[in-house]
C-alpha positions as CSV (number, residue, x, y, z in Angstrom):
1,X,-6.9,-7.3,33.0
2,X,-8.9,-8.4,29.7
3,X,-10.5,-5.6,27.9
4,X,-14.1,-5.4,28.2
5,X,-16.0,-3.9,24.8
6,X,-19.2,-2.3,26.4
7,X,-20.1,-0.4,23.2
8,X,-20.2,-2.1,20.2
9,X,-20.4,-0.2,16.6
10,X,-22.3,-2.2,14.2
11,X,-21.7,-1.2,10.0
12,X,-25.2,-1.5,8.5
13,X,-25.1,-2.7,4.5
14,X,-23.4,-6.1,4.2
15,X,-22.8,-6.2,7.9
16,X,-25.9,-7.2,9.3
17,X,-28.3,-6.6,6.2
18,X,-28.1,-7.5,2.6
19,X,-29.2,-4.5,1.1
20,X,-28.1,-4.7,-2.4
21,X,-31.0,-5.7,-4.3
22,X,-32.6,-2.0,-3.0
23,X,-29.9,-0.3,-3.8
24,X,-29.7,-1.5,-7.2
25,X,-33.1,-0.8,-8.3
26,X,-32.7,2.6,-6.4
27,X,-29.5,3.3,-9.0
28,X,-31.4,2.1,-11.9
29,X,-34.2,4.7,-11.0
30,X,-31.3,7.3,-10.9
31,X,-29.5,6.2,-14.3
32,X,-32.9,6.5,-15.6
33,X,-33.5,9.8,-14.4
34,X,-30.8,11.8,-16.2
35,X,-30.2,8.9,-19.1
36,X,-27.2,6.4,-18.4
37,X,-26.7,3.2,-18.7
38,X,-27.6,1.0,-16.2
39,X,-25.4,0.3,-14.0
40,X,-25.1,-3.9,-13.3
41,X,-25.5,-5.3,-10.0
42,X,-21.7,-6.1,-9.4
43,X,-20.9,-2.7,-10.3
44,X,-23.5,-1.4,-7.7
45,X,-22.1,-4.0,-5.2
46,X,-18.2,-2.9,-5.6
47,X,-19.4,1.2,-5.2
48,X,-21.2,0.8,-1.6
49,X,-19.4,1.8,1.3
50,X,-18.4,5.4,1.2
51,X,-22.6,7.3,1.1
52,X,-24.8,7.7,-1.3
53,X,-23.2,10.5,-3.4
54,X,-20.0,8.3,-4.0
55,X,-22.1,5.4,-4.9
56,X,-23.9,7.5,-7.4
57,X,-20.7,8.7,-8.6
58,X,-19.2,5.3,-9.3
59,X,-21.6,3.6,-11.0
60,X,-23.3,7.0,-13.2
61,X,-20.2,9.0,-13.7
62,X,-17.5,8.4,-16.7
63,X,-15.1,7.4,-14.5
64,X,-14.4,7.0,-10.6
65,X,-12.7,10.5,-10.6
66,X,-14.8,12.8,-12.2
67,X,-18.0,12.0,-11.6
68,X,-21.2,13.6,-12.2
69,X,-21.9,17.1,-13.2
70,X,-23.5,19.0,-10.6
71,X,-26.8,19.4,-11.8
72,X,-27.3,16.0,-12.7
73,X,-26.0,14.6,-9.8
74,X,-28.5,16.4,-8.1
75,X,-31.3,15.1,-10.4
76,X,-29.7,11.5,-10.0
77,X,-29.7,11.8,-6.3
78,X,-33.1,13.0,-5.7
79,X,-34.2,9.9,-8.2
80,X,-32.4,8.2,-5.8
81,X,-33.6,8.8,-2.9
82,X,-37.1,8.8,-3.9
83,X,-36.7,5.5,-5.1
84,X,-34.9,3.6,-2.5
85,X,-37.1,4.8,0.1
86,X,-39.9,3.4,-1.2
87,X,-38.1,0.1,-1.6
88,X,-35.4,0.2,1.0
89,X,-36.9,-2.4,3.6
90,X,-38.4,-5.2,0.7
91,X,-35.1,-4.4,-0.9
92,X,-32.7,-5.5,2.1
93,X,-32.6,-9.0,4.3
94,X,-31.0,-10.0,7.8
95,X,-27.8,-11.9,7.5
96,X,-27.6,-15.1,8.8
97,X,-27.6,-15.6,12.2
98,X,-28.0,-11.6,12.8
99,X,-30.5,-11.4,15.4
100,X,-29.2,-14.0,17.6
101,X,-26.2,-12.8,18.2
102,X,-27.4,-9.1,18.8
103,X,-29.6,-10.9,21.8
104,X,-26.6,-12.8,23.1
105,X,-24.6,-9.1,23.1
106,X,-27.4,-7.3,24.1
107,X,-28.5,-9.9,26.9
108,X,-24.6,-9.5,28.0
109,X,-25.5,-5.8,28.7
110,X,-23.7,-4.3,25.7
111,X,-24.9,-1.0,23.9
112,X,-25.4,-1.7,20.2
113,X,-25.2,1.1,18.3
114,X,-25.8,1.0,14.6
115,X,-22.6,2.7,12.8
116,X,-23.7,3.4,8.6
117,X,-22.8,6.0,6.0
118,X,-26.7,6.2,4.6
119,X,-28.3,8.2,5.5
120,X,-30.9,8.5,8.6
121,X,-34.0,8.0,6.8
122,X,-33.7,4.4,4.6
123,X,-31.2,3.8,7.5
124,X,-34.1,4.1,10.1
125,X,-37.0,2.2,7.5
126,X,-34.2,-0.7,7.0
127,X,-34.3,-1.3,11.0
128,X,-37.6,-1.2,11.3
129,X,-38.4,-3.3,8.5
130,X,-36.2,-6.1,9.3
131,X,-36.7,-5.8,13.4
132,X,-33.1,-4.2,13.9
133,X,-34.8,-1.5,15.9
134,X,-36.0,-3.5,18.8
135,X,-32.3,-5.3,19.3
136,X,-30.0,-2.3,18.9
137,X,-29.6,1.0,21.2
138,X,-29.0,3.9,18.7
139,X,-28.0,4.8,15.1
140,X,-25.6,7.1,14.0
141,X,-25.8,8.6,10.0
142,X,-23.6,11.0,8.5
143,X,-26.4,13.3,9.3
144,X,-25.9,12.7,13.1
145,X,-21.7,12.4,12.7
146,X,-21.2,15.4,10.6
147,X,-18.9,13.2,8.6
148,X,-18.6,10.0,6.7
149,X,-16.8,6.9,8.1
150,X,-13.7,6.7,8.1
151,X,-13.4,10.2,9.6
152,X,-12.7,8.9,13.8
153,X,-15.3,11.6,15.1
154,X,-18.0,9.5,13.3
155,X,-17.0,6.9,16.4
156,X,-17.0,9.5,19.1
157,X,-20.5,10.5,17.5
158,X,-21.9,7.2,17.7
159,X,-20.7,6.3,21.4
160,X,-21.7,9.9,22.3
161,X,-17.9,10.6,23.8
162,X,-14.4,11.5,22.9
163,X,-13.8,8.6,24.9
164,X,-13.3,6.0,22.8
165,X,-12.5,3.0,25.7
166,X,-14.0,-0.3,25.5
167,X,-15.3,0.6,22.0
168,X,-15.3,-2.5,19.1
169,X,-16.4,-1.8,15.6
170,X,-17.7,-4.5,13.4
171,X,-18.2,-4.2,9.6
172,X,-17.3,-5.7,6.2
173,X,-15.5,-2.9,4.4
174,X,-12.1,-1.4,3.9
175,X,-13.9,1.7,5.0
176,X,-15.0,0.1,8.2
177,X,-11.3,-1.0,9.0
178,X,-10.1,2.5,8.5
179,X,-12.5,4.2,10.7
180,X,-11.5,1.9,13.3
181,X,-7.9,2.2,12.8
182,X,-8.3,6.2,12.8
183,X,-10.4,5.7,16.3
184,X,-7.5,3.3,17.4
185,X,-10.4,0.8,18.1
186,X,-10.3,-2.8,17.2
187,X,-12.2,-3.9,14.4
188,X,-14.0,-7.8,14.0
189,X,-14.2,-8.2,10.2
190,X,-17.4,-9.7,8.4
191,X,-16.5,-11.5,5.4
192,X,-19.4,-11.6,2.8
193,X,-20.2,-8.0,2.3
194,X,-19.6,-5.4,0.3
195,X,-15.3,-4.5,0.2
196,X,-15.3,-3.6,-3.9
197,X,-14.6,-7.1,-4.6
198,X,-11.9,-7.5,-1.8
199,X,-11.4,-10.1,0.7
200,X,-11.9,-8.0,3.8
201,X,-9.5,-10.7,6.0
202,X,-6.4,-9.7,3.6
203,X,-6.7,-6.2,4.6
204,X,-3.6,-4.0,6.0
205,X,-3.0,-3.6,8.7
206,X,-4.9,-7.4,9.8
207,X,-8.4,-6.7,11.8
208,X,-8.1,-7.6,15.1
209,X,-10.5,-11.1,14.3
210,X,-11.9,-11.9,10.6
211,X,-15.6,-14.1,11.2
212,X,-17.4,-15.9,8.2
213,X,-20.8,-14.4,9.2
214,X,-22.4,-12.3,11.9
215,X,-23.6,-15.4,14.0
216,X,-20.1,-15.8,14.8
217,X,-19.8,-12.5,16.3
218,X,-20.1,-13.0,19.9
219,X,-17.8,-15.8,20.3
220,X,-15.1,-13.6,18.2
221,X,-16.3,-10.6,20.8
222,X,-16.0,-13.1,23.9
223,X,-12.0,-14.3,22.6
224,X,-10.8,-10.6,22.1
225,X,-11.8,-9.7,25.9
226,X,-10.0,-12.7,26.8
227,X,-6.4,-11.9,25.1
């Protein structure tokens, strides 16, 4: 008998929002704070994916490896955050075709559970802002996991069970495939977002269905159930 996917696990940033003008101008504020260059947009848009710390690590630090000194990536991270949540909602924009396809899953009976790495608070004033709120049924931050995706209890977190049947996770990163590999969950990638410069589709092992944009999504959804 096909599978039915009665939870869905929806990635946030370059998923179902655009969010990296925000989190530019948020890194800019933090590169500002303790005196580095600023960073460029593409540099900012190959670091998201893994929280804000490793984001601020990537594009502040010397090099991918050692980072930022303690105290000023506390001084960086507090810029940061004071920054982006000021900006976080103006700074972000639905994908296309985003909110129609969460009202064809949702209007199937599907619990849509937002599934990010940022944490609660810009996560919660992105929703909001763009509406996300009032077509999903939860959201589920590192704050709420304990952990960052890819670590698998960030799925049983989400779905609220160690059960992890009839679970799907969508999202656009190499992060996002790895979560859902570790959760032995299939995974629909989004192409378009935010992979470090990768093409999500060429991935290893292959996700389970690759779609060019999130209005695609149910019909991707709809051919998995049906083998």
């Amino acid at each position: 008998m096909p599978a039915r996917f009665g939870d869905i696990l929806l990635d946030l940033d370059g998923t179902l929002v655009d969010s990296i003008e925000g989190l530019h101008a948020a890194c800019m504020a933090a590169a500002t704070a303790i005196e580095r260059p600023l960073p460029d947009l593409e540099l900012v848009r190959r670091s998201i994916g893994r929280g804000s710390d490793r984001l601020l690590h990537l594009v502040l630090g010397h090099d991918a490896e050692s980072g930022l000194e303690p105290d000023l990536h506390r001084q960086a991270r507090t810029a940061f955050d004071d920054h982006y949540a000021s900006i976080c909602g103006e700074g972000s924009s639905l994908r296309s075709g985003v909110m129609e396809s969460l009202k064809t899953l949702r209007d199937e009976g599907r619990r849509l559970v937002v599934a990010t790495n940022k944490p609660r608070r810009p996560a919660e004033l992105v929703l909001s802002h763009l509406g996300l709120d009032q077509l999903t049924d939860g959201l589920c931050c590192p704050e709420d996991a304990g952990c960052l995706k890819p670590n698998p209890e960030f799925v049983s977190a989400a779905v609220g069970r160690a059960d992890r049947t009839g679970v799907l996770l969508v999202g656009d990163s190499g992060i996002d495939g790895a979560t859902a590999d570790a959760a032995r969950i299939p995974f629909v990638a989004v192409r378009g977002g935010y992979d470090e410069g990768r093409d999500i589709a060429m991935r290893s092992p292959a996700p389970s269905a690759v779609i060019e944009s999130p209005k695609e999504l149910p019909a991707a959804i709809h051919a998995l159930e049906q083998g």
